[in-house]
Every structure is written in structure tokens, then in C-alpha cells.
mmCIF file of the C-alpha atoms, coordinates in Angstrom:
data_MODEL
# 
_entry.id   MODEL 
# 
loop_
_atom_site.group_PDB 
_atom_site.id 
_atom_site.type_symbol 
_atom_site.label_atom_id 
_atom_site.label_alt_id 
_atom_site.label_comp_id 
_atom_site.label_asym_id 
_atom_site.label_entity_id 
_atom_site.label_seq_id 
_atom_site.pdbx_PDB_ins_code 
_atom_site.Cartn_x 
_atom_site.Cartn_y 
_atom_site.Cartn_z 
_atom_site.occupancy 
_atom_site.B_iso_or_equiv 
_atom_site.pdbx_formal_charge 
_atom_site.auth_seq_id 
_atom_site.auth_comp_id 
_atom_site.auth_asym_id 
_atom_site.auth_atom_id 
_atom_site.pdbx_PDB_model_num 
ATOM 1   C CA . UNK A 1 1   ? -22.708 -39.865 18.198  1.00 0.00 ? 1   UNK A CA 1 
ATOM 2   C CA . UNK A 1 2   ? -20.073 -39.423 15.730  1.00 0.00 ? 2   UNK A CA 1 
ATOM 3   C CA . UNK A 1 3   ? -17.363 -36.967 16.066  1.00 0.00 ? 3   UNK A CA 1 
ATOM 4   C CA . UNK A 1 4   ? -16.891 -34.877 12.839  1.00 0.00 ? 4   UNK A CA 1 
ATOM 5   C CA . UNK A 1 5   ? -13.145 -33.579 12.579  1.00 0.00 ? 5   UNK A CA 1 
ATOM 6   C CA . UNK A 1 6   ? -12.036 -31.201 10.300  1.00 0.00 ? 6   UNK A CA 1 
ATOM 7   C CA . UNK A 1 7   ? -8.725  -32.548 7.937   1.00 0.00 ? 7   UNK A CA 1 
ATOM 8   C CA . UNK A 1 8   ? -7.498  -28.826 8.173   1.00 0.00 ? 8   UNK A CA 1 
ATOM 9   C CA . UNK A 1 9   ? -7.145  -29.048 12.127  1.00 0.00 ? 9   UNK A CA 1 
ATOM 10  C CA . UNK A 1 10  ? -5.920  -32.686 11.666  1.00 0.00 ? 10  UNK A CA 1 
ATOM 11  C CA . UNK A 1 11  ? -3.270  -31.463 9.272   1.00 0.00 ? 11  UNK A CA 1 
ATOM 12  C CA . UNK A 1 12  ? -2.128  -28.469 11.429  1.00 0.00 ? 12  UNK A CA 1 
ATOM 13  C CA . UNK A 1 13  ? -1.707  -30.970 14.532  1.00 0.00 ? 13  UNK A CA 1 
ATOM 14  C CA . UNK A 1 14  ? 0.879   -33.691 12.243  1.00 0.00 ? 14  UNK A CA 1 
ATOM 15  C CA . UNK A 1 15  ? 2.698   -29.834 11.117  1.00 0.00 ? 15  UNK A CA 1 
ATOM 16  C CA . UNK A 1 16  ? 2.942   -28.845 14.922  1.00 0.00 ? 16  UNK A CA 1 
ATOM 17  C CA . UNK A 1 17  ? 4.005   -32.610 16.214  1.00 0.00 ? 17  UNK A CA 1 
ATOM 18  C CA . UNK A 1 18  ? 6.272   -32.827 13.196  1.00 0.00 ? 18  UNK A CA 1 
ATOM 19  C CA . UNK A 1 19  ? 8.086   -29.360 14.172  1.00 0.00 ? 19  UNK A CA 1 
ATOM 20  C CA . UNK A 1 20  ? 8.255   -30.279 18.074  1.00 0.00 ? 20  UNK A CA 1 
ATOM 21  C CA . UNK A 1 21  ? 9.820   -33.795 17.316  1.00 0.00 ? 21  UNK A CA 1 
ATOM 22  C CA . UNK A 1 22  ? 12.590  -31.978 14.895  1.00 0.00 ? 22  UNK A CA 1 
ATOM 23  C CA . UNK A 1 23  ? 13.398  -29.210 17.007  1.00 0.00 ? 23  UNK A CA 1 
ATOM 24  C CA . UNK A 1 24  ? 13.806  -31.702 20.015  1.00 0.00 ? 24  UNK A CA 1 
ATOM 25  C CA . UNK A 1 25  ? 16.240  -34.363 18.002  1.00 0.00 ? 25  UNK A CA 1 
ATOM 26  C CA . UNK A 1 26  ? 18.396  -31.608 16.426  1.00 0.00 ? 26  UNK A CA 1 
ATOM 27  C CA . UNK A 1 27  ? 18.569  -30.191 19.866  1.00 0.00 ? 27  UNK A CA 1 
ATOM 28  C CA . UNK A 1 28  ? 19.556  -33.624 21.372  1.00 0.00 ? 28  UNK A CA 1 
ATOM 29  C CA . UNK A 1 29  ? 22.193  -34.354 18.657  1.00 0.00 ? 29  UNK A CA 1 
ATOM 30  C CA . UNK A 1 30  ? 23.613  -30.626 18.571  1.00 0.00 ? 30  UNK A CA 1 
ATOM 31  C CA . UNK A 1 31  ? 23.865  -31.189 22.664  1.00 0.00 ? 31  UNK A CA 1 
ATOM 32  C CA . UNK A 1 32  ? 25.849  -34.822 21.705  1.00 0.00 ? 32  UNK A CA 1 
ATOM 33  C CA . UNK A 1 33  ? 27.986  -33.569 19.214  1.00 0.00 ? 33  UNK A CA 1 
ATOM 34  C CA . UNK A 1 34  ? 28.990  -30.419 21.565  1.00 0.00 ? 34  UNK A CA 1 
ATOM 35  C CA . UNK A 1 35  ? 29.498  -32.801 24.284  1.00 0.00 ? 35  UNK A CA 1 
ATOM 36  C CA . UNK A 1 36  ? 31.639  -34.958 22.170  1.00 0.00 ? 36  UNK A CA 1 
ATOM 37  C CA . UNK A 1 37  ? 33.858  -32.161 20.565  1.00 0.00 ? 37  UNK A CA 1 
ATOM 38  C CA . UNK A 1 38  ? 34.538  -30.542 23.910  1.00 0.00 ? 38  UNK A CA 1 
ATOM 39  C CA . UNK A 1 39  ? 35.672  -33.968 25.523  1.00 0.00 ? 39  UNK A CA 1 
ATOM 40  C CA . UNK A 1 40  ? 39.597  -33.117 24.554  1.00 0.00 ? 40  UNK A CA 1 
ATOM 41  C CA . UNK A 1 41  ? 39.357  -29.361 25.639  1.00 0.00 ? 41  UNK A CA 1 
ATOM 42  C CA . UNK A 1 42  ? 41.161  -29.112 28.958  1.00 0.00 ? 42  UNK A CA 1 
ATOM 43  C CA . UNK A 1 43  ? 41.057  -26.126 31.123  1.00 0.00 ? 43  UNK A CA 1 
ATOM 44  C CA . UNK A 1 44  ? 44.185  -24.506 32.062  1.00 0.00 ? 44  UNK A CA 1 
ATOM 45  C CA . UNK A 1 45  ? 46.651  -26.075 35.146  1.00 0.00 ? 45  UNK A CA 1 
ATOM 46  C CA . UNK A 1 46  ? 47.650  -22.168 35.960  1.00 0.00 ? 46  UNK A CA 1 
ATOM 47  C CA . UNK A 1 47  ? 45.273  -19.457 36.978  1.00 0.00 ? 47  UNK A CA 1 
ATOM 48  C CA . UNK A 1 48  ? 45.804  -16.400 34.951  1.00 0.00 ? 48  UNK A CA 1 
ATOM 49  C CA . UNK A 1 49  ? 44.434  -13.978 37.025  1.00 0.00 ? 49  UNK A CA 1 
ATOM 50  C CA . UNK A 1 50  ? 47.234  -15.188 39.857  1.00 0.00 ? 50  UNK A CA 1 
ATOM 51  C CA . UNK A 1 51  ? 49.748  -13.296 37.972  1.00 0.00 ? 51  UNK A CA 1 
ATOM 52  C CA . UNK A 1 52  ? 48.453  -9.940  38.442  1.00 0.00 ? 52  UNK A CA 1 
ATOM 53  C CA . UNK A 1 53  ? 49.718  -10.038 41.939  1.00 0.00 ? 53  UNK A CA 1 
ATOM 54  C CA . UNK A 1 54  ? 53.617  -9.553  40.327  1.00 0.00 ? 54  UNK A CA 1 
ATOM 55  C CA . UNK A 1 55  ? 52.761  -6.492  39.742  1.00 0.00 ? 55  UNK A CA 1 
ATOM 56  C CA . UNK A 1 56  ? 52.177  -5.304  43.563  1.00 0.00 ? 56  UNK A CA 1 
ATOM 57  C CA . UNK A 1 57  ? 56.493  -5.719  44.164  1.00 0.00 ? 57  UNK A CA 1 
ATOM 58  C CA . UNK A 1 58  ? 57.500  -4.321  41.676  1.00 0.00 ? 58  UNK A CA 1 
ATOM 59  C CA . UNK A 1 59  ? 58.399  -0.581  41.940  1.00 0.00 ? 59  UNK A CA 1 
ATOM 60  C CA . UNK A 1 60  ? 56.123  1.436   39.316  1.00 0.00 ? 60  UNK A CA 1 
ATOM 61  C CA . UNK A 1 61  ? 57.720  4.662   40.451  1.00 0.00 ? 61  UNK A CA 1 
ATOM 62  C CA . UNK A 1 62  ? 60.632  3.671   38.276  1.00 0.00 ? 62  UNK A CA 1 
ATOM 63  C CA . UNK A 1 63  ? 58.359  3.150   34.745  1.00 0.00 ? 63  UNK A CA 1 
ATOM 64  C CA . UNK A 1 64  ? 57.529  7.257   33.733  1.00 0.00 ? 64  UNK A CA 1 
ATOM 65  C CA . UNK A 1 65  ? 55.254  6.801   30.933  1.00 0.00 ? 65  UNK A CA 1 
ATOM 66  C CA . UNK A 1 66  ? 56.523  8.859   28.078  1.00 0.00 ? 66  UNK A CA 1 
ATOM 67  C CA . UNK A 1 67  ? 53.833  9.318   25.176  1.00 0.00 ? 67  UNK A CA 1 
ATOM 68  C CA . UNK A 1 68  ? 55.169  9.423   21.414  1.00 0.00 ? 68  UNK A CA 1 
ATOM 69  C CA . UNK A 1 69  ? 54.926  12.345  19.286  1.00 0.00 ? 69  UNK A CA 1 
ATOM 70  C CA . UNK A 1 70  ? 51.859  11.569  16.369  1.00 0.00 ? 70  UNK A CA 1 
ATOM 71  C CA . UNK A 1 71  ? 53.981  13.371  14.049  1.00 0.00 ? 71  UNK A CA 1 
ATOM 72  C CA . UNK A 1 72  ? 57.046  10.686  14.722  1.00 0.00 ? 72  UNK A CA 1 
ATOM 73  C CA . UNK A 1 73  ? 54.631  7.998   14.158  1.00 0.00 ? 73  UNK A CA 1 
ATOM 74  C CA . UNK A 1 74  ? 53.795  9.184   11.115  1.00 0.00 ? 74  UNK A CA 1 
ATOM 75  C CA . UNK A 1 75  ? 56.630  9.793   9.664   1.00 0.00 ? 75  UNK A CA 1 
ATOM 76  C CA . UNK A 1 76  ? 58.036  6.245   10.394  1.00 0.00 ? 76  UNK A CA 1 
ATOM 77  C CA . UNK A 1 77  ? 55.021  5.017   9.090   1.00 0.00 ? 77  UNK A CA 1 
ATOM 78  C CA . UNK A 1 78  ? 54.942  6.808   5.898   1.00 0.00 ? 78  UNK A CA 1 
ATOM 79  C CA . UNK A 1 79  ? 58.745  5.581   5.402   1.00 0.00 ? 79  UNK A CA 1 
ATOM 80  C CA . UNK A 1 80  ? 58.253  2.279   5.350   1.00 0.00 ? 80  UNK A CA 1 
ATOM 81  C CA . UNK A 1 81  ? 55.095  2.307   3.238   1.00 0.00 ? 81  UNK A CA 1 
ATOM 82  C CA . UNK A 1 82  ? 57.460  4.129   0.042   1.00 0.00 ? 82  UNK A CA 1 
ATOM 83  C CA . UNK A 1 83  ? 60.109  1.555   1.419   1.00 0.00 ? 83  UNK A CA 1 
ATOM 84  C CA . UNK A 1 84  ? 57.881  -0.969  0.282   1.00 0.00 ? 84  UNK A CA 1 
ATOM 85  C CA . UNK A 1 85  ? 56.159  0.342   -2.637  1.00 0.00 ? 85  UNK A CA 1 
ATOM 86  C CA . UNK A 1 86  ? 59.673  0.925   -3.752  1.00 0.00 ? 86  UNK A CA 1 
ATOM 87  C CA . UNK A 1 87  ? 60.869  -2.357  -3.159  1.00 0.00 ? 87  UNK A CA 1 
ATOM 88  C CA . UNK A 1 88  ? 57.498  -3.736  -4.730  1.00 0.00 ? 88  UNK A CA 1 
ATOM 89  C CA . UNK A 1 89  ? 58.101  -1.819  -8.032  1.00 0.00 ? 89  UNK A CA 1 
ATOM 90  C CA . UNK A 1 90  ? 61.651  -2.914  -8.318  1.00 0.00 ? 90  UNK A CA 1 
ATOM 91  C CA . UNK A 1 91  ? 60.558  -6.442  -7.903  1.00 0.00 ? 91  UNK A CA 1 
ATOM 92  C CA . UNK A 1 92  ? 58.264  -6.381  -10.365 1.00 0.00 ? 92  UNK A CA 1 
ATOM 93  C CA . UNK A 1 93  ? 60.975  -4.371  -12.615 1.00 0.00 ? 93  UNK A CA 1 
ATOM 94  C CA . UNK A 1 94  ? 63.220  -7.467  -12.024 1.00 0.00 ? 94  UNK A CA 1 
ATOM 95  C CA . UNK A 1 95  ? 60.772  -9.556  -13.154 1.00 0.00 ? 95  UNK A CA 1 
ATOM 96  C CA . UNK A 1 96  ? 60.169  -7.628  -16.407 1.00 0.00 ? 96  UNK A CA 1 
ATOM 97  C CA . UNK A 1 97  ? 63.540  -7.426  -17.213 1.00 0.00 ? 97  UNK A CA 1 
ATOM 98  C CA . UNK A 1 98  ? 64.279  -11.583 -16.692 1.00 0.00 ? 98  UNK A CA 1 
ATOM 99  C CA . UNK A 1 99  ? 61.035  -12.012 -18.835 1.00 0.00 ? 99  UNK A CA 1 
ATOM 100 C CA . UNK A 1 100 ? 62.565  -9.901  -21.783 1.00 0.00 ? 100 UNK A CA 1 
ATOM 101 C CA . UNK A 1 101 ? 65.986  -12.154 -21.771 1.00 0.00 ? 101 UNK A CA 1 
ATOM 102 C CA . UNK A 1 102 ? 64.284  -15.047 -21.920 1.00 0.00 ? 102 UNK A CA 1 
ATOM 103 C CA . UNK A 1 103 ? 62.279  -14.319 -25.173 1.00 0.00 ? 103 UNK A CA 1 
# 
């Protein structure tokens, strides 16, 4: 008897293998070159989360929280944003002005 096979379904199986055998090397060398990079990480020597118990002697009673008025905030802001433009446009007027004696 001889076995008939189509070249579609013979194509489609070399696509499939060829897919399975890429995915698995790229996932082997991502896996080794992770592996590798990660070698001269070191985890911390101190616990972070230790240092919250500081917190438990010290006296919060002391520490009122005092909120800052928006409108303070603002206006310090605002300031030193036209402290800045202003020192910005005199720059650039410096510049100008060296640029015109050396001509």
C-alpha cells in the first residue's frame, strides 16, 4: 500500500517544528544571558524594612503636622519662574551684546 501525503501538510509540519525549535533556543539563550548578567547583582547586607521599627521610640506627639497655604506655594513658585526667565533673557542679552563688539 502506498501512503499518499499531501506537500501542503508536509510543509505546515517543517513551519510548526521550525517555530517550536526557535522559540525554545531563544528561550534557552534569553534564560543564559539573564543568568549571566545577574551573576554581579548582590542583594542587600541590611534589611530595609528593619528600620521602620525607629520609628516606635521616638515621640510623634512632638511632630504637629502643619499643612502649607496653596496660595504660598504659588507664589514662591511663580517667583522663581520670572527669576529665571529674567535671568534667561539677560543671558541671552549678554550674549547679543558680546556678539555685536566682536564684529
Amino acid at each position: 500500500m502506498k501512503v499518499v501525503v499531501n506537500p501542503a501538510v508536509v510543509a505546515s509540519f517543517f513551519v510548526i517544528l521550525g517555530s517550536v525549535s526557535v522559540g525554545v533556543v531563544s528561550g534557552v539563550t534569553a534564560f543564559y544571558l539573564g543568568s549571566e548578567s545577574l551573576k554581579t547583582v548582590n542583594s542587600p547586607e541590611e534589611n530595609p524594612t528593619q528600620k521602620l521599627g525607629k520609628w516606635e521610640t521616638v515621640d510623634l506627639k512632638k511632630y504637629h503636622f502643619q499643612p502649607v497655604e496653596e496660595k504660598t506655594v504659588l507664589v514662591k513658585v511663580y517667583n522663581y519662574v520670572q527669576e529665571q526667565r529674567r535671568a534667561v533673557k539677560e543671558q541671552a542679552r549678554g550674549k547679543a551684546k558680546e556678539k555685536g563688539k566682536d564684529k
